[in-house]
MARKE-218732 format. One record per atom (N, C-alpha, C, O): residue in one letter; x, y, z. Coordinates in steps of 0.2 Angstrom, whole numbers, plus 2048, in hexadecimal, padded with zeros to 3 digits. Each point is the difference from the previous one (the first is absolute). Example, Ala and Ser with C-alpha at 12.3 -4.5 7.8 and 13.67 -1.06 7.14 Angstrom:
BEGIN
A8427E4827;A7FC806800;A804806800;A8057FF803;S7F98067F9;S804806801;S7FC805803;S803806801;
END
This chain:
BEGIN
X4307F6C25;X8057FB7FD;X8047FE806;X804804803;X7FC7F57FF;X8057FE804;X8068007FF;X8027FD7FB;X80380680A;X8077FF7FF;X8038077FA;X8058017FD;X7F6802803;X8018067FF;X802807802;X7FC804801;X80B7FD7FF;X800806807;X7FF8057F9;X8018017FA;X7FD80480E;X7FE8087FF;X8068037FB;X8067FE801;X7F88067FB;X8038047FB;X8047FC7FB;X8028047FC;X7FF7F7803;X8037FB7FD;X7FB7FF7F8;X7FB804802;X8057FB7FA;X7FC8017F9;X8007F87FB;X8057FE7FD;X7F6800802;X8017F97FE;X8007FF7F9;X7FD8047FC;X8067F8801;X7FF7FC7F9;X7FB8037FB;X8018037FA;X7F87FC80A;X7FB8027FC;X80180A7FF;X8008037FA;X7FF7FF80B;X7FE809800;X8068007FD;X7FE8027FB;X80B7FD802;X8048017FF;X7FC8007F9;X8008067FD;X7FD7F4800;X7FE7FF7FB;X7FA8057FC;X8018037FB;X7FA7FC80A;X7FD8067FF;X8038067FD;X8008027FA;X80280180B;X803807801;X8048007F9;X8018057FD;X8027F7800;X8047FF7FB;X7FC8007F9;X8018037FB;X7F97FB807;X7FD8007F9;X7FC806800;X7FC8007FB;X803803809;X7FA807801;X8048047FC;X7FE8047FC;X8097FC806;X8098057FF;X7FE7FF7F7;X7FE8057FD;X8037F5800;X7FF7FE7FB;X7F88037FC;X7FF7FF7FA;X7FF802809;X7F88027FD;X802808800;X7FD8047FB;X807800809;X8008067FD;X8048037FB;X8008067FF;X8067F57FF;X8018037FB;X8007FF7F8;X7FC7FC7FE;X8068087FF;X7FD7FF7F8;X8007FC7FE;X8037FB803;X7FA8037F6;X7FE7FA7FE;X8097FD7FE;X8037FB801;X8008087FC;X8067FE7FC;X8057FF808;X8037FA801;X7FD809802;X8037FF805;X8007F9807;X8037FD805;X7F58037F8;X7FC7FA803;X8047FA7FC;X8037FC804;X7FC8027F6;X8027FB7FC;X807800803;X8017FB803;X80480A7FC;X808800800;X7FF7FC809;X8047FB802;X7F9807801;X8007FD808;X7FE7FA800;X8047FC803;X7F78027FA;X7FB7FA800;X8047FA7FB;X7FD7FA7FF;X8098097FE;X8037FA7FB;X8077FE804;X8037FB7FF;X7FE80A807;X8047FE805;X7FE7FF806;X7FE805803;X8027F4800;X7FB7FC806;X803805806;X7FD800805;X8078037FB;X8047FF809;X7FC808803;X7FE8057FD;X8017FB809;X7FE806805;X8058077FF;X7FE8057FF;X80A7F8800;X8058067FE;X8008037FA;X8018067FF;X7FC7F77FB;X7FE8037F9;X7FA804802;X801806801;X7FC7F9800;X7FB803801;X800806803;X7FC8047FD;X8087FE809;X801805803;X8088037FC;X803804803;X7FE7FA7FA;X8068047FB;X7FA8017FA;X8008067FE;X7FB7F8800;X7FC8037FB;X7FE808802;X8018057FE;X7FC7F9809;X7FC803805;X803808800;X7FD8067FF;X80B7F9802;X803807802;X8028017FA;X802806800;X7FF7F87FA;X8028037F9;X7F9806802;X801806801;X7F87F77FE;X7FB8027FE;X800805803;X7FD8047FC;X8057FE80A;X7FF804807;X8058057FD;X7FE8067FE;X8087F8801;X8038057FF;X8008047F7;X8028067FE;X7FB7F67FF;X7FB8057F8;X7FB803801;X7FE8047FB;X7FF7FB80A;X7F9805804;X806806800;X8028037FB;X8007FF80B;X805803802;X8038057FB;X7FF806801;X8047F77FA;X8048027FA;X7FA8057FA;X8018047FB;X7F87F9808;X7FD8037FA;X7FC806804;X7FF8067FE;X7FF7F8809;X7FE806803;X804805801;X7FE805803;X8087FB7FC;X806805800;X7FF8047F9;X8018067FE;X7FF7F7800;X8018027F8;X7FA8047FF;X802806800;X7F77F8800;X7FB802800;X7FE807804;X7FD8057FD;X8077FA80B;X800807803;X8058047FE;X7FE806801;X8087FB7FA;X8038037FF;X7FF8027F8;X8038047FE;X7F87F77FD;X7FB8037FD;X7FD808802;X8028057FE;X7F97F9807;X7FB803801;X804807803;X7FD8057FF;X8087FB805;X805807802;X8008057F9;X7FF8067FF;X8037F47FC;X8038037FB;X7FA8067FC;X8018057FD;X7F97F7804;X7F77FF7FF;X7FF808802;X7FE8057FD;X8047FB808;X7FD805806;X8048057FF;X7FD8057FF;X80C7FC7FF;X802804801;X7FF8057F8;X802806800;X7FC7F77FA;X7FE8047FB;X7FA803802;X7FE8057FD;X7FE7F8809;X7F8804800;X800808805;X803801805;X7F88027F7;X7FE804803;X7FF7FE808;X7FB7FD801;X809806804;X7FD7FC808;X7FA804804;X8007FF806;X7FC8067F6;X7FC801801;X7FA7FD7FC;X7FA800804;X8067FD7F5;X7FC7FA7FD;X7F97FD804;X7FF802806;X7FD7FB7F6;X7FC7FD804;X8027F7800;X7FF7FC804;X8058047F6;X8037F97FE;X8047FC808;X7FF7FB804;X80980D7FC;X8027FE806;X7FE800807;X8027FC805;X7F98097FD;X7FA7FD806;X7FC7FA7FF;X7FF7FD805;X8008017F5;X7FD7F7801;X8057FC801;X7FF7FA801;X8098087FE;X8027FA7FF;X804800806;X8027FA802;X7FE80D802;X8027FF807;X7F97FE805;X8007FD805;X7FD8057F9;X7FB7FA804;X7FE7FA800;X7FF7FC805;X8028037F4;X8017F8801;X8067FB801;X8007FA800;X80580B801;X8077FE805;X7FF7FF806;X8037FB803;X7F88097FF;X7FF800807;X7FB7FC805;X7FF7FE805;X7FF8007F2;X7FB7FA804;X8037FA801;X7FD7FB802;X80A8047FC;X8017FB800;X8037FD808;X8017FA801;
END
């Protein structure tokens, strides 16, 4: 593109890159973004959502502590579940 300098990001890929952001998140989350036009909605939907990941992966890991610490830690349960801890 002419008159394009280096590292600089244009209208389009802006656009782009805005609607890919918008293709990954949930469907209600999508609507609530998608009924507000602007780029800064969008990335305030974006970081609610990021930070509800956050809130439930927490929650989730301190589930499974709680999980773990009733079990036998010799189990075969808690060796699959620390294996597949570890694959992550």
């Amino acid at each position: 593109m002419s008159g394009h300098r280096a590292g600089r990001i244009t209208d389009d890929e802006i656009n782009e890159l805005i609607s890919k952001l918008q293709s990954l998140l949930p469907e209600s989350s999508r609507r609530r973004a998608a009924s507000r036009s602007s780029a800064s909605k969008l990335l305030q939907e974006t970081c609610r959502y990021i930070r509800s990941l956050h809130r439930e992966a927490d929650d989730l890991s301190n589930r499974l502590k709680e999980l773990m610490a009733t079990m036998d830690g010799d189990s075969p349960q808690v060796d699959i579940i620390r294996s597949l801890l570890r694959s992550l």
